[in-house]
C-alpha positions in Angstrom: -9.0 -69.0 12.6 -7.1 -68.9 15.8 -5.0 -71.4 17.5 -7.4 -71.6 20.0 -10.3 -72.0 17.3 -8.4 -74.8 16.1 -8.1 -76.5 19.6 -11.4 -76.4 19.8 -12.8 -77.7 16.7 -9.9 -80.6 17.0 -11.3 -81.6 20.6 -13.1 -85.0 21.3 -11.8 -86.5 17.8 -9.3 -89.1 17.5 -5.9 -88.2 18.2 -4.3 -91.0 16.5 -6.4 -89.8 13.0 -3.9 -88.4 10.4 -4.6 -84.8 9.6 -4.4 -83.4 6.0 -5.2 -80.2 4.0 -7.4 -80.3 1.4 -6.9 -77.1 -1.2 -8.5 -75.8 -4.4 -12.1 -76.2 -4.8 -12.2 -76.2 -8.5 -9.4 -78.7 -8.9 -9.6 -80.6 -5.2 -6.9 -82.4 -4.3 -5.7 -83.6 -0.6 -1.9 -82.6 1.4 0.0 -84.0 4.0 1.2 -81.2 6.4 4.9 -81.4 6.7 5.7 -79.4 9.0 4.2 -76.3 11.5 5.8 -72.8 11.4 5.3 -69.8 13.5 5.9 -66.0 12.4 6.5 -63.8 14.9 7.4 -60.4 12.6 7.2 -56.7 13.7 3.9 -55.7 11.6 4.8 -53.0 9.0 0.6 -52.6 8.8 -1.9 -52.2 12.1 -4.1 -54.4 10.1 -1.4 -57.5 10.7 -1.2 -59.8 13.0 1.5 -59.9 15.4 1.9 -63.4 15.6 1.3 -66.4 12.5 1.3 -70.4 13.3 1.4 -71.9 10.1 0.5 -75.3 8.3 3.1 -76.5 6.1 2.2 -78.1 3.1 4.0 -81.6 2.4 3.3 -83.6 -0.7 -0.3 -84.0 -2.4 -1.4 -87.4 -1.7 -4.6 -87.5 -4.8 -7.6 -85.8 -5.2 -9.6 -84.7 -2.7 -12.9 -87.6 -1.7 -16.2 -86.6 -3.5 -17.8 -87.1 0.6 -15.3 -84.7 1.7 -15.6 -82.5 -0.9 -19.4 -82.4 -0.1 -18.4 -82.2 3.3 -16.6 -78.9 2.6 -19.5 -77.6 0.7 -17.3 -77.3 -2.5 
């Protein structure tokens, strides 16, 4: 996913909602994201990107919703 991607899919909902990432779909639980993080590295591999925004995982809040979960498709 692209920044862009993630603009999009982000417009129209509320921008006061709290966003959090939900991880493992065997064992689902739910994150806050801490902080964001961008990598800007010389690529050793053509295959690399030259530029990464990353999501920064803060601390797991509980297990992940059974709606969300079905939500997800896990």
């Amino acid at each position: 996913m692209t920044v862009q991607q993630l603009i999009e899919e982000l417009e129209g909902m509320n921008p006061e909602a709290e966003v959090r990432f939900a991880s493992q779909p065997s064992w689902p639980f739910e994150y806050s994201i801490d902080s964001v993080a961008v990598s800007n590295p010389e690529a050793e591999f053509d295959f690399e990107p030259a530029e990464v925004v990353y999501l920064v995982e803060g601390n797991q809040i509980g297990y992940l919703p059974g709606h969300v979960k079905e939500e997800i498709g896990w």
